[in-house]
C-alpha positions in Angstrom: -22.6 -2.5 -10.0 -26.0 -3.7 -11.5 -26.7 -3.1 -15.0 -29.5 -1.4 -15.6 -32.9 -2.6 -16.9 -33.8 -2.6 -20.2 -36.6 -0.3 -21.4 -40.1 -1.3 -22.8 -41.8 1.2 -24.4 -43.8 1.6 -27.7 -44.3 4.8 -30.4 -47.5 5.0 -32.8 -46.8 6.2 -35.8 -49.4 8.0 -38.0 -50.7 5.0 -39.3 -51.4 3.8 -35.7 -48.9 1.2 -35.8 -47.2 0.5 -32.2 -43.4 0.6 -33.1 -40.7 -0.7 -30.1 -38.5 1.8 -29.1 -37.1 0.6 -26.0 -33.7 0.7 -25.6 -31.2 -1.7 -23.3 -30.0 -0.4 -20.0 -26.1 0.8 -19.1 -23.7 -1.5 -18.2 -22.9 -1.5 -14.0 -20.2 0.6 -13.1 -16.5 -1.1 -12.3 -14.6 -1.4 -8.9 -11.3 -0.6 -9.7 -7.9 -0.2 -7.9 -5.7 2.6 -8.9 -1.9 3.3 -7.2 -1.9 6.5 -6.0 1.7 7.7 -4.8 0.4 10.0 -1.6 -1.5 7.2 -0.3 0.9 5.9 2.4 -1.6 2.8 4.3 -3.7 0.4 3.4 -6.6 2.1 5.3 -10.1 2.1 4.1 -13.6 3.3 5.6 -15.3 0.2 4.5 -14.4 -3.3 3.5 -17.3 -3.4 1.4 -17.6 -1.8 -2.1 -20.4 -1.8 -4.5 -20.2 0.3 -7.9 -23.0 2.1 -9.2 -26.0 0.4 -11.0 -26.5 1.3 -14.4 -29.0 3.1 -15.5 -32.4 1.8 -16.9 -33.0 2.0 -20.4 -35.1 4.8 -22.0 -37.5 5.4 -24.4 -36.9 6.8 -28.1 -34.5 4.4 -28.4 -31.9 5.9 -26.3 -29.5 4.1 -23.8 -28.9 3.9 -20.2 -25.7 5.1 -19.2 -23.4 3.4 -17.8 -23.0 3.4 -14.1 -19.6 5.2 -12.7 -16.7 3.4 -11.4 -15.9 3.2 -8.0 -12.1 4.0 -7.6 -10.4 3.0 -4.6 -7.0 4.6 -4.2 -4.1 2.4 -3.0 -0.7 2.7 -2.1 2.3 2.1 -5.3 3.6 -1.3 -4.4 -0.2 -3.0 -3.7 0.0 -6.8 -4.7 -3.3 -8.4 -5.2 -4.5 -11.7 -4.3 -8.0 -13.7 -4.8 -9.4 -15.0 -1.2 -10.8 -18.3 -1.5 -13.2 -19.2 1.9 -13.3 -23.4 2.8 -17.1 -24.1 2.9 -17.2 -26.0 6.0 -14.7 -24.1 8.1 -14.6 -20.6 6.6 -10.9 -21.0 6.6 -9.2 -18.5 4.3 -6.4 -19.1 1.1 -4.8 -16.7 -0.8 -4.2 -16.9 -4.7 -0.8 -15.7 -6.2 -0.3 -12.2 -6.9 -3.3 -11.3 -9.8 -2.1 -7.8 -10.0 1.1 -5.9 -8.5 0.2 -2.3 -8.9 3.8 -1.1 -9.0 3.4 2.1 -11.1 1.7 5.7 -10.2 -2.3 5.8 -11.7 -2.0 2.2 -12.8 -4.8 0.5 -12.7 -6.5 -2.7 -11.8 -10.0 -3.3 -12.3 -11.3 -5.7 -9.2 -14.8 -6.2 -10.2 -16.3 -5.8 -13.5 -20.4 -4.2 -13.3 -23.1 -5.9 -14.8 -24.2 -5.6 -18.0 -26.9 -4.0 -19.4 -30.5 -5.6 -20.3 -31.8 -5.5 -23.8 -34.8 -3.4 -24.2 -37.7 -4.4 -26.7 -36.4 -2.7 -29.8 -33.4 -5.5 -29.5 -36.5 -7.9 -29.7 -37.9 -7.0 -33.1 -37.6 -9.6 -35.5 -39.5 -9.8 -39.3 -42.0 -11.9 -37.1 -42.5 -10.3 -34.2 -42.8 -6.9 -34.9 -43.8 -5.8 -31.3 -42.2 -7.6 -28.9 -43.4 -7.1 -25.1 -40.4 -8.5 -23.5 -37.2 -7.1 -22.4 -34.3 -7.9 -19.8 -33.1 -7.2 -16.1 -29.7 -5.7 -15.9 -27.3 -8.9 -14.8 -25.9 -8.4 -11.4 -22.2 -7.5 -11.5 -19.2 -9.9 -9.9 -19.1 -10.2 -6.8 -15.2 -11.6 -5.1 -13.3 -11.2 -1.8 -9.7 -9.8 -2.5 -6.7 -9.6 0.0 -4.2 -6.6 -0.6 -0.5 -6.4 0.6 1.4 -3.4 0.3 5.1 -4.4 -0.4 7.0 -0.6 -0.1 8.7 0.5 -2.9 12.2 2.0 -2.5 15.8 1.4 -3.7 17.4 1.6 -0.2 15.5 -0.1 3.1 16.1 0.6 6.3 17.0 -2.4 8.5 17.2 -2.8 12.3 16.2 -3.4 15.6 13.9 -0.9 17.5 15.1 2.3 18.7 18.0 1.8 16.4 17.6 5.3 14.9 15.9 4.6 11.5 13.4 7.5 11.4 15.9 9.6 12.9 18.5 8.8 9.8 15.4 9.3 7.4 14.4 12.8 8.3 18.1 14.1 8.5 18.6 12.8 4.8 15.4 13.1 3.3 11.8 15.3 3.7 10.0 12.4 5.2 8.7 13.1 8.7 8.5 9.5 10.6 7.1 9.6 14.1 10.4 9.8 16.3 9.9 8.8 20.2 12.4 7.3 23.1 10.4 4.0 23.1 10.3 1.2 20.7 7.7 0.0 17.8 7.7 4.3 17.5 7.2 3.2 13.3 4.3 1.2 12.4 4.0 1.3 8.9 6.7 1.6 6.3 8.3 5.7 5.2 9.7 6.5 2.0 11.9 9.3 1.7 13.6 11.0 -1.4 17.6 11.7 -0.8 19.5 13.6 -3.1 23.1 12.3 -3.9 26.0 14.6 -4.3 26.9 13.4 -7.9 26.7 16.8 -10.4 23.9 14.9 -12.2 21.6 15.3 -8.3 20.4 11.7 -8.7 18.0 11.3 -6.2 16.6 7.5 -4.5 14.5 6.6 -2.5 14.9 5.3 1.0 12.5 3.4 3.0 12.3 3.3 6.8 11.1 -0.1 7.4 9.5 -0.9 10.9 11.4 -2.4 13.9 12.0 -6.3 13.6 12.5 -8.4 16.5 14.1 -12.2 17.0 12.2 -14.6 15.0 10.6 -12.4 12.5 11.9 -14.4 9.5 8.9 -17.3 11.4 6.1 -14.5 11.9 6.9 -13.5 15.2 5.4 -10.3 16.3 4.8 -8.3 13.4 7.3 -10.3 11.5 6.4 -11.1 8.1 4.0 -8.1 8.0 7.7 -6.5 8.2 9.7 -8.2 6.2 7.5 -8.7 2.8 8.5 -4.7 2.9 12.1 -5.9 1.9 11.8 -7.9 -0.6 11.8 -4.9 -3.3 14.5 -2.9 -2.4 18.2 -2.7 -3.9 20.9 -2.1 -1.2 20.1 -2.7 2.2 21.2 -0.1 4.7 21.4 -2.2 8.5 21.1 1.0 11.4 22.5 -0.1 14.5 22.6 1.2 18.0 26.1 2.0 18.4 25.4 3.3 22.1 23.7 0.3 23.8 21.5 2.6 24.4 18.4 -0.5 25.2 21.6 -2.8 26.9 21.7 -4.5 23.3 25.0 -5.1 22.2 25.1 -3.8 18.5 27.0 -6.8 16.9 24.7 -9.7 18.4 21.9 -7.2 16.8 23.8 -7.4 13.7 24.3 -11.1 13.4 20.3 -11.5 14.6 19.2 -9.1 11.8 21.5 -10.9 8.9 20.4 -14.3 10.1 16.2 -13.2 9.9 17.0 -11.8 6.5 18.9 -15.4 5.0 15.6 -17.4 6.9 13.3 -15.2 5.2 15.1 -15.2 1.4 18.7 -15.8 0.8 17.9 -13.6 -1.9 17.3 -10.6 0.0 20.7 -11.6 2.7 22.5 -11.3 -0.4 22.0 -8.0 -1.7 24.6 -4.9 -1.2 24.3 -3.5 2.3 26.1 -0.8 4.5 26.4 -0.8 8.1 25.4 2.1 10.0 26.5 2.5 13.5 24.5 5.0 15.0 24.5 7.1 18.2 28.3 8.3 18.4 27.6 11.1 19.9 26.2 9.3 23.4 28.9 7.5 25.1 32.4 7.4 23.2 33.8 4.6 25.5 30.8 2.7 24.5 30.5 3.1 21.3 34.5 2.5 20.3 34.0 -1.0 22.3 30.9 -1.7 20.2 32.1 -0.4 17.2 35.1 -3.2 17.1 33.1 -5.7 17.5 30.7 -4.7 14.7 34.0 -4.2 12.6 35.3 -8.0 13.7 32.0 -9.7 12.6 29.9 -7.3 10.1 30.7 -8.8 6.2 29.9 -5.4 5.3 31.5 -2.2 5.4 30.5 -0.4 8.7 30.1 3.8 8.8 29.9 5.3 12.4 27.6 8.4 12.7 24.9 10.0 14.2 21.5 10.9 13.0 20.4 13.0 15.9 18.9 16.5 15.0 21.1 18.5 17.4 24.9 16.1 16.6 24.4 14.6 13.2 27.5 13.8 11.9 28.7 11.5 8.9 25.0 11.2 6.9 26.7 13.0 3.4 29.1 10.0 3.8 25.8 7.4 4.5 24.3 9.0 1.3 27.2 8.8 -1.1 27.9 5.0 0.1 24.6 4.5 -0.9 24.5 6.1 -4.2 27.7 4.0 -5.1 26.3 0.6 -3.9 23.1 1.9 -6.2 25.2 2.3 -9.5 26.4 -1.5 -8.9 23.2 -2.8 -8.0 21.3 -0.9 -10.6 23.6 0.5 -13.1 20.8 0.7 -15.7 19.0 3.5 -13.4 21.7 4.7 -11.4 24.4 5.5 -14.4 27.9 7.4 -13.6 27.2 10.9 -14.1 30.2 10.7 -17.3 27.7 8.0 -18.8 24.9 10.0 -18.6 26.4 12.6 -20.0 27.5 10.7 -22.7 24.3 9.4 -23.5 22.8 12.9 -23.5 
């Protein structure tokens, strides 16, 4: 925002002697980006954002206030980046990450407001004893950000459409993920909170991550838009259609996914995972064919199971193979129950 003019304005005291007493206007008001943990999207009414102007300054030597800040509420896991615009061809760059809002109410200020203009009683010197002049508010900065929301969760979901991923969310977790019989159902990342068995109820998070497809690791389809989701999680948790439900045969699907992971980071291909071979409950000839061949090729250890509402079957032993790979990964936030206890 604009910072607000300062004042001029004169008092006569009883002598008749014009005295200053204008005082300097309020500082603009900030834009500032806050993590807010029930916003889910990046979705805004406007692109544009102006904070308030500050108000002008007063006479009686007394202040303008300063303008309010204009809050914009973003998902936890929103990396910031500066936009830099080529002057001939409008072409867009990104800076590195400025500001990774990681944290619930943590706060990033985007824009500071203006500030304030002096008003003639900042003027008054033992020469001038009644200045006429006083200053505009300064305009407040003015940049072009890009925002990335990176979902934060200690497990992600991993697979092909129609693989079952929402379906295995909402059977272990409160989350409610749109679940349809066509693929791309997921658009945008779920988190869900699961509670592990353990007698200290540790609870993680699990995120379902949208559907990838062939080539995502080189931006096909919605590829990286996908993938970038990944990059903060602990354990990976691969759900496979166990069923061939689509005609895909689960073990190509598993060799596909593994190989977009290692082109997109190595670092990420190497984390702990579990295999999830979903859909038992379909077609058992089907699924015990698929199911060695998962088993023959998966460097993982594979867990068969079904996440449908009306059959599921084996998601206690999905959560507690989970929690364990968790301790290993994490052991720091994810302690054995006897070390908590100990530390207690």
């Amino acid at each position: 925002g604009t910072g607000g003019n300062g004042n001029k304005s004169f008092i006569t005291d009883r002598y008749g002697n014009k005295i200053p007493d204008g005082e300097r206007g309020g500082d603009g008001g900030d834009i500032i980006l806050q993590a807010c943990s029930h916003q889910q999207a990046l979705k805004f009414e406007s692109f544009h954002h102006v904070g308030k102007k500050g108000e002008n300054g007063k006479s009686n030597n007394r202040r303008g206030r300063k303008g309010a800040d204009y809050i914009i509420k973003v998902p936890v896991g929103t990396v910031v980046k500066h936009v830099y615009r080529d002057e001939e061809t409008r072409e867009r760059s990104f800076s590195d990450a400025i500001a990774d809002l990681t944290e619930e109410s943590q706060r990033f200020c985007a824009a500071k407001g203006g500030r304030g203009g002096q008003g003639n009683v900042s003027f008054k010197t033992k020469w001038q004893r009644r200045p006429e002049i006083r200053e505009l508010g300064k305009d407040g900065e003015s940049t072009e950000l890009f925002l990335e929301l990176k979902a934060i969760a200690d497990v992600g979901l991993v697979g092909f459409p129609n693989a079952g991923k929402s379906s295995f969310l909402r059977r272990v977790s409160r989350a409610r993920p749109k679940v349809g019989h066509w693929p791309f159902t997921t658009l945008q990342p779920h988190v869900g909170l699961v509670e592990a068995a353990d007698p200290a109820l540790t609870q993680f998070t699990v995120a379902d991550i949208p559907g990838l497809i062939e080539g995502a690791s080189e931006g096909r389809g919605l590829g990286h838009h996908f993938l970038r989701h990944i990059e903060r999680v602990k354990v990976l948790l691969f759900v496979l259609d166990g069923a061939s439900s689509d005609f895909r045969c689960p073990a190509e699907d598993l060799s596909q996914l593994i190989t977009e992971l290692d082109t997109y980071s190595p670092k990420i291909a190497q984390r702990p995972a579990l295999v999830l071979l979903n859909k038992n409950d379909i077609d058992e000839e089907v699924f015990e064919q698929n199911e060695h061949k998962v088993r023959a090729i998966s460097p993982f250890e594979v867990i068969t199971g079904s996440a449908a509402e009306e059959s599921a079957v084996g998601m206690q032993d999905v959560i507690d193979r989970l929690h364990n790979l968790l301790r290993k990964a994490d052991p720091e936030n994810f302690p054995t129950y006897a070390r908590r206890h100990s530390q207690t």
